[in-house]
Legacy VTK file of the C-alpha trace (Angstrom):
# vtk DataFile Version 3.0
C-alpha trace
ASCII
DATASET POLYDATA
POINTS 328 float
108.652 57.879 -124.488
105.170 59.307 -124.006
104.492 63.066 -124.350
101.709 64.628 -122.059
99.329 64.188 -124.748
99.744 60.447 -124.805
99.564 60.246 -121.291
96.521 62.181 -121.095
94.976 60.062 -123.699
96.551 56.611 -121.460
94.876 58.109 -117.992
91.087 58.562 -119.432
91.257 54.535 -121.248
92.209 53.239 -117.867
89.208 55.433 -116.051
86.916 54.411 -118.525
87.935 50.259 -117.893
87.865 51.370 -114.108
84.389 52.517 -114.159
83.013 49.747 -117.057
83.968 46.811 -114.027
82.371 49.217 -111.616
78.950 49.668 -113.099
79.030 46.222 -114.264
79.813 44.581 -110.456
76.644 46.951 -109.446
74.815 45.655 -112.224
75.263 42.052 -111.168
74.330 42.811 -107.784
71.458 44.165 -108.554
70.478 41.187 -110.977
71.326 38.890 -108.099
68.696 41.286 -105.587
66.130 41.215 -107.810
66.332 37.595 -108.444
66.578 37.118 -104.402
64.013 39.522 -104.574
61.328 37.213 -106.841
62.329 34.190 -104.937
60.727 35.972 -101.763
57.119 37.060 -103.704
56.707 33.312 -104.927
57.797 31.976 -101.301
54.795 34.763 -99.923
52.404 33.305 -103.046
53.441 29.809 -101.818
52.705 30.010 -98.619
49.766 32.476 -98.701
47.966 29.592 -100.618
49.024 26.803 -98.246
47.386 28.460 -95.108
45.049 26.990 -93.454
42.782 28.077 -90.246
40.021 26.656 -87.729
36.754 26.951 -88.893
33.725 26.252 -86.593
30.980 24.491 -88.083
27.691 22.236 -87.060
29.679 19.559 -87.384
32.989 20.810 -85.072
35.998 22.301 -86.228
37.667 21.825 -89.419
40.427 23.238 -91.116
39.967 25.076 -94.288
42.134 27.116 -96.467
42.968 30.968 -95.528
42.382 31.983 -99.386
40.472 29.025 -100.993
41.111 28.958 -104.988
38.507 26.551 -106.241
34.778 26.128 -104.260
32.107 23.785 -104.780
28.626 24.599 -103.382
24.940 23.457 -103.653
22.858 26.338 -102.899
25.313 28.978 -101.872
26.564 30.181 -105.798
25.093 33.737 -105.346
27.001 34.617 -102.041
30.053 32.933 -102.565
29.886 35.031 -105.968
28.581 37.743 -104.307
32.181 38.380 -101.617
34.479 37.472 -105.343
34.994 33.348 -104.624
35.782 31.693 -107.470
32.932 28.635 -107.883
33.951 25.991 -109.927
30.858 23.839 -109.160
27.019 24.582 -108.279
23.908 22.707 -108.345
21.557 22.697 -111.299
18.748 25.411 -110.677
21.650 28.397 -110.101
21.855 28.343 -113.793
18.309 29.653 -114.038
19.119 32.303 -111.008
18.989 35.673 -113.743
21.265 37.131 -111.630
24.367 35.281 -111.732
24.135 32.749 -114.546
26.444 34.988 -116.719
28.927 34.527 -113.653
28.985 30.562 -114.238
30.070 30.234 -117.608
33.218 28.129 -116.223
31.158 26.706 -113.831
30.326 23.497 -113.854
27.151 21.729 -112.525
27.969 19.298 -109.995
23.972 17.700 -109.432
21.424 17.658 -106.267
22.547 15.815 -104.071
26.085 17.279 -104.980
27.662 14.146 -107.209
30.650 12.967 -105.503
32.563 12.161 -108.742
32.125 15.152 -110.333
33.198 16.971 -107.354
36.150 14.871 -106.820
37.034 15.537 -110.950
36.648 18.923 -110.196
39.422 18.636 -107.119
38.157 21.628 -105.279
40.166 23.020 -102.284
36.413 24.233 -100.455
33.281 22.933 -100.321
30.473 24.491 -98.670
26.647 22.692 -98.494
23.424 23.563 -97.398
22.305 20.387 -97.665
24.519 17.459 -95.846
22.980 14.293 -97.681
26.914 13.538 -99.151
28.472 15.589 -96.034
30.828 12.436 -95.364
31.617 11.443 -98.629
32.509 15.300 -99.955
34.507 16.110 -96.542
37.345 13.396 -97.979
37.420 15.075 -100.943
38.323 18.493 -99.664
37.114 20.748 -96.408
33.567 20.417 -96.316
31.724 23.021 -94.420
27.689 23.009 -93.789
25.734 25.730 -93.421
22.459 24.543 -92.826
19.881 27.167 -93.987
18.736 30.336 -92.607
22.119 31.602 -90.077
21.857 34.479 -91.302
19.336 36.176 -91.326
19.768 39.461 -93.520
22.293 40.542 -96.496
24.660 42.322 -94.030
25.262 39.052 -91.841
24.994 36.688 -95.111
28.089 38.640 -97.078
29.761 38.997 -93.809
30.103 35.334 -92.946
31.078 34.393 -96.593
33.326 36.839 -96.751
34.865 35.680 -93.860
34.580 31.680 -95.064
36.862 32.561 -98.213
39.047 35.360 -96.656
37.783 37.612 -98.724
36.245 41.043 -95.733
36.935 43.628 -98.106
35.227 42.117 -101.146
32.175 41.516 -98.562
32.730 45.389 -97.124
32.727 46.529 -101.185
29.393 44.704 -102.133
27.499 46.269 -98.907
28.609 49.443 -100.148
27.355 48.500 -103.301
24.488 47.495 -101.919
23.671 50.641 -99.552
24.125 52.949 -102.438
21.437 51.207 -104.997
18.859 50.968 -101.623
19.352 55.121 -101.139
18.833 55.675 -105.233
15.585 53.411 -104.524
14.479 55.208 -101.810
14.794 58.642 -103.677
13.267 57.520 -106.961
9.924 56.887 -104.936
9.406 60.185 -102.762
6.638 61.370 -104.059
5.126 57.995 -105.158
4.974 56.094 -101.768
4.668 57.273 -98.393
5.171 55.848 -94.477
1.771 54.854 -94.716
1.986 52.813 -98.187
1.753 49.146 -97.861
3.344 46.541 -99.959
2.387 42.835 -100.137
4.108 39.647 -101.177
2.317 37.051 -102.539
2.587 33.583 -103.954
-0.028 31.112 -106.173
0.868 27.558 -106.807
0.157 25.378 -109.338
-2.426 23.831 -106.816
-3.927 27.212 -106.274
-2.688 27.191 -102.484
-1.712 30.777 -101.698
0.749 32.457 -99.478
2.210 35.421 -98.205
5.747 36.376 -97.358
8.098 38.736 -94.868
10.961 40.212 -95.194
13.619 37.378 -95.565
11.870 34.550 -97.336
12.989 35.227 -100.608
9.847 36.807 -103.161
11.666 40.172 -102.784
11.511 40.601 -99.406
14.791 42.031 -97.764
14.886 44.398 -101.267
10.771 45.775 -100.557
10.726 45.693 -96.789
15.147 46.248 -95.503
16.268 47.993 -98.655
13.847 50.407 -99.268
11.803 50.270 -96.077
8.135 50.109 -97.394
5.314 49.029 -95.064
4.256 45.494 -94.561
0.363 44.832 -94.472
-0.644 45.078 -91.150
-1.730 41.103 -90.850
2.034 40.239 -92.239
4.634 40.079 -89.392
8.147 39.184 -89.708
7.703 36.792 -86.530
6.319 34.182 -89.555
7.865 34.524 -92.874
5.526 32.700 -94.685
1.411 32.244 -94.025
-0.393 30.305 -95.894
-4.127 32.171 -96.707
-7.353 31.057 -98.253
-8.241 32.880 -100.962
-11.253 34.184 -98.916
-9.126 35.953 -96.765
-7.230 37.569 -98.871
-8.612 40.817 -98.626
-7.612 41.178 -94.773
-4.021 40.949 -95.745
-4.497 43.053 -98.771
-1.803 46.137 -99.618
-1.604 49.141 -101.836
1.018 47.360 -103.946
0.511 43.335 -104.267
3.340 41.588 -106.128
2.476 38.078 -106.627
4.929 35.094 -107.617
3.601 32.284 -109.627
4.910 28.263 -108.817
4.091 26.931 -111.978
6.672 24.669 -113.205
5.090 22.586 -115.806
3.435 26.573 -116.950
-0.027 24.811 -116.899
-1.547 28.083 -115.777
-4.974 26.445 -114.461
-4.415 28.150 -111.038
-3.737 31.720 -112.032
-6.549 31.651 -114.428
-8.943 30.453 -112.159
-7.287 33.182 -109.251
-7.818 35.931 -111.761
-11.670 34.755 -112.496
-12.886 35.143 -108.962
-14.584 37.872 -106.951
-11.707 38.371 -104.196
-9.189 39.118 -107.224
-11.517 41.498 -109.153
-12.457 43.219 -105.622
-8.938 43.890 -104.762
-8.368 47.838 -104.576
-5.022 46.829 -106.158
-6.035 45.520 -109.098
-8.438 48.440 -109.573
-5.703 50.782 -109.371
-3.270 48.841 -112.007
-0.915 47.826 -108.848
-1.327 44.192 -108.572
2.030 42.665 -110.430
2.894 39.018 -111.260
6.036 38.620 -111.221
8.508 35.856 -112.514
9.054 32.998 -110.347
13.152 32.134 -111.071
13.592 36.446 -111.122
11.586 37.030 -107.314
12.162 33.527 -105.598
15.803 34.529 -105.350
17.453 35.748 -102.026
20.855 35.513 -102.488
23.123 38.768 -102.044
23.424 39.517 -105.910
19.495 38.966 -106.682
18.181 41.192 -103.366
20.424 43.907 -104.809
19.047 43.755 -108.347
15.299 43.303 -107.330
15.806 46.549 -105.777
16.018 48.251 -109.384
13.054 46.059 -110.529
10.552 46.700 -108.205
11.140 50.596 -108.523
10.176 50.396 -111.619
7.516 48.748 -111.488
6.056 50.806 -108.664
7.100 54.074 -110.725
6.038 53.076 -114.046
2.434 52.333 -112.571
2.308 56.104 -111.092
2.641 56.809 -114.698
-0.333 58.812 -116.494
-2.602 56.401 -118.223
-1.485 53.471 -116.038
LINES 1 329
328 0 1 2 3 4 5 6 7 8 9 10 11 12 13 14 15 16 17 18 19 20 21 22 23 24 25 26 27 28 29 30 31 32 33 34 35 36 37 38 39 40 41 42 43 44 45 46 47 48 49 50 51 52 53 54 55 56 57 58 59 60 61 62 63 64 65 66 67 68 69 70 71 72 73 74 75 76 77 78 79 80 81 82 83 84 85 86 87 88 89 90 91 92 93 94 95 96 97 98 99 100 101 102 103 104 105 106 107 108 109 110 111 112 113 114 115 116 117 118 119 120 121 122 123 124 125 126 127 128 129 130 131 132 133 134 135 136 137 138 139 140 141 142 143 144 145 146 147 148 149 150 151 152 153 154 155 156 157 158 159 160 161 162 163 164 165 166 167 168 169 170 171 172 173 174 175 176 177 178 179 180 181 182 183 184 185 186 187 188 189 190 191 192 193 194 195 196 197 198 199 200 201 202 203 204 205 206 207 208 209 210 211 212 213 214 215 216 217 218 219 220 221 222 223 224 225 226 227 228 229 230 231 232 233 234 235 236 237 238 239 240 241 242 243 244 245 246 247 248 249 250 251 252 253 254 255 256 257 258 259 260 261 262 263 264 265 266 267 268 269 270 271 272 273 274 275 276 277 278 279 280 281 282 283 284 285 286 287 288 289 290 291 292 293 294 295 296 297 298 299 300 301 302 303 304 305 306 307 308 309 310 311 312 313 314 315 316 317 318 319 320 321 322 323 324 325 326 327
């Protein structure tokens, strides 16, 4: 016969098994939630890769993926880089672009015309040309979409339609922000060095001495001098024709305070610029007297993609800054 003490000591054992099946029914429910739970994010993963939408193109509609994983392109690497799309395959010269070639150490180089069995080794779920020459061969491989170009004509349209080809708005949204901010430091660092009136020319010599001059959106630093930080075209240069091709004789008449002249030299010869340098018109030039004639690097100022217009920004502030420099 139990005492009270006994039965005290009975009454707590059989609350403590009580409450032991309790906890360990909730615990198994909430194993079996959770597990219901992580079955639901890897449906959402699942299917948020295998959506697909219309695309309009130059060659009619097509259907590409929402959130493409793995994009081929010829000669769009910088602003597919530029809105975070992850390029598995460019053509050969983006590995000389300065800008991004640290971005394309995975990357592999896929050939111009894009090489259709390399592409198809590289099973890419996007490819995007601006170039068709394999445009019917490469659409079997995966979505091809061609953008032939020049539709867009400034950074803010060019990272908005890419951004909107790989689903990626905000990424696009971030880099213009980006890109805004370094244009307003640019702008500051030269008060005081340049005014409204200060002109700025771009230039290029070939190898067979033929010269030209550039606007704002023909690559040579344009959209970075002339959109970014909004210094004064010569007043022959016009944005109505990118490029002009001048005789050296009439150089002077589209002549700036600042001349920054590219260089197409690819076998480095140098014939042209030495002779260029060696004639009157050069040695006349008010900007070479006043140290602000620059050659620049062809692969660094030729670039116009997204990621290079934002950097040039930085590198022709410097240049214009360093040459307000006592002694320069």
């Amino acid at each position: 016969m139990f005492n009270f003490k006994s039965k005290s000591i009975l009454s707590i054992c059989t609350l403590f098994i009580i409450l032991t099946l309790v906890l360990a029914g909730c615990g198994s429910g909430q194993t079996t939630e959770n597990q219901e739970s992580t079955g639901t994010d890897s449906a959402q993963n699942e299917s948020t890769d295998s959506e697909t939408r219309d695309y309009e193109t130059d060659k009619g509609k097509i259907t590409i993926p929402a959130h493409p994983k793995r994009i081929v392109t010829d000669y769009y690497g910088g602003e597919i880089l530029s809105v975070g799309g992850n390029l598995i395959g460019v053509e050969p010269s983006a590995f000389d672009n300065p800008f991004i070639k640290d971005k394309l150490k995975d990357t592999a180089d896929v050939g111009y015309p894009v090489n259709v069995e390399k592409t198809l080794e590289l099973q890419p779920d996007l490819i995007v040309v601006m170039y068709d020459d394999n445009y019917e061969e490469l659409s079997k491989i995966a979505p091809t979409v061609h953008i032939p170009y020049g539709p867009a004509t400034d950074i803010y349209k060019t990272v908005e339609l890419f951004g909107d080809l790989i689903g990626q708005p905000e990424q696009a949204k971030a880099f213009i922000a980006e890109y805004e901010k370094k244009a307003t430091e640019g702008r500051e660092k030269l008060k005081g060095i340049v005014d409204e009136n200060t002109t700025v020319g771009l230039y290029e010599l070939t190898d067979k001495g033929d010269l030209w001059t550039f606007g704002d959106n023909a690559g040579r630093g344009g959209q970075a001098v002339y959109n970014a930080l909004k210094l004064k075209m010569p007043n022959k240069v016009s944005n109505d024709n990118q490029t002009a091709q001048l005789s050296l004789e009439v150089l002077p008449e589209y002549a700036a305070d600042y001349m920054f002249m590219t260089v197409y030299d690819p076998e480095k010869k140098g014939d042209a610029l030495k002779d260029f340098k060696q004639s009157n018109v050069w040695n006349g030039l008010d900007a070479v007297k006043n140290h602000r004639f620059f050659e620049n690097d062809f692969d660094t100022f030729y670039r116009y993609d997204p990621i290079a217009i934002t950097a040039q920004i930085d590198l022709f502030v410097d240049l214009i800054t360093k040459s307000a420099e006592p002694g320069k």
